[in-house]
C-alpha positions in Angstrom: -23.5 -6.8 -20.5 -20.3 -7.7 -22.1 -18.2 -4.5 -20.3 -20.1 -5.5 -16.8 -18.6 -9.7 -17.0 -15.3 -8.1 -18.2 -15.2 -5.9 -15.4 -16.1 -8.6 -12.6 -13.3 -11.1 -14.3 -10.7 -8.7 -14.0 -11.9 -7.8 -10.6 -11.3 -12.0 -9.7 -8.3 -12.1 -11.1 -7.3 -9.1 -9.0 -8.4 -10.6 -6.6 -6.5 -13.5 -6.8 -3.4 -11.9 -7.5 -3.5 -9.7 -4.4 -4.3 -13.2 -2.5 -0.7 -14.5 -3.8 0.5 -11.7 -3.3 -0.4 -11.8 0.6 0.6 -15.6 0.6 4.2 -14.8 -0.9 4.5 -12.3 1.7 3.4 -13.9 4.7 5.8 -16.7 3.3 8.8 -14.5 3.3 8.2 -12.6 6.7 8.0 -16.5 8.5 11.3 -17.6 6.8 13.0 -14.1 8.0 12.1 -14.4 11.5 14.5 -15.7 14.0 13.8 -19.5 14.9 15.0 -18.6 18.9 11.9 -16.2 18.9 9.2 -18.8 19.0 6.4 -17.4 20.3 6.8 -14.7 16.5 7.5 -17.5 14.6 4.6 -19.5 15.6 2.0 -16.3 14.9 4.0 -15.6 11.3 3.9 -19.1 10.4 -0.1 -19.2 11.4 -0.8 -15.9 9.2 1.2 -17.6 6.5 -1.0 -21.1 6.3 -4.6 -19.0 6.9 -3.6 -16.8 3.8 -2.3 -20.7 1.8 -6.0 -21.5 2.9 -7.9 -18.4 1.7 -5.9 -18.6 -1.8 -6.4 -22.3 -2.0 -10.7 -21.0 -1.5 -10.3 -18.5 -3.9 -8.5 -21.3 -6.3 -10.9 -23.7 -6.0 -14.0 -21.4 -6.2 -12.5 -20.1 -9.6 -12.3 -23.7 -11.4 -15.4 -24.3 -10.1 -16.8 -21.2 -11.8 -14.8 -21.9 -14.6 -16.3 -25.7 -15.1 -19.8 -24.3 -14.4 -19.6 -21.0 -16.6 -17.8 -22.8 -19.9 -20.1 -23.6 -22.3 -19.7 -26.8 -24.3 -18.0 -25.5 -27.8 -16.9 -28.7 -29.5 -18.1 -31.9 -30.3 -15.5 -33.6 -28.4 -16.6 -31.6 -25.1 -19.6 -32.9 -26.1 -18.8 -36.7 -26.3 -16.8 -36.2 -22.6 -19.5 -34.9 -21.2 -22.2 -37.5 -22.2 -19.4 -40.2 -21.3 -19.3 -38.2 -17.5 -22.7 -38.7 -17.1 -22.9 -42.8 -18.8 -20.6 -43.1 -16.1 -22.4 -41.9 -12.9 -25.9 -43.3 -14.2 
């Protein structure tokens, strides 16, 4: 069980890091285009924000998964997370 949750977080941060990898990219293909060629410019500069938007997903889904899959380990979490909930009560 241990192996199989190692194996899927490595495969997420894989994941991740091929996502910035295909962010940096797009990134340096839209600042090496030639402003005067619009029409390229415009479709580089599209690809580049769609693959900001699929990394910002894939960020967000991961602290998410992080905040739902930490368990509470010290008194202290303990006391914040009582206070979280005081507070919405």
């Amino acid at each position: 069980m241990l192996q199989e949750q190692a194996r899927v977080e490595r495969h997420r941060a894989q994941q991740l890091q091929r996502l910035e990898y295909a962010c940096a990219l797009a990134q340096r293909r839209y600042e090496l285009v030639d402003p005067a060629n619009r029409l390229v410019a415009q479709t580089l500069e599209t690809a580049w924000n769609d693959r900001l938007a699929e990394l910002e997903a894939a960020r967000a889904e991961e602290r998410q998964r992080q905040r739902v899959a930490a368990p509470i380990s010290t008194p202290e979490q303990m006391r914040e997370l009582l206070a979280q909930l005081r507070a919405h009560w």
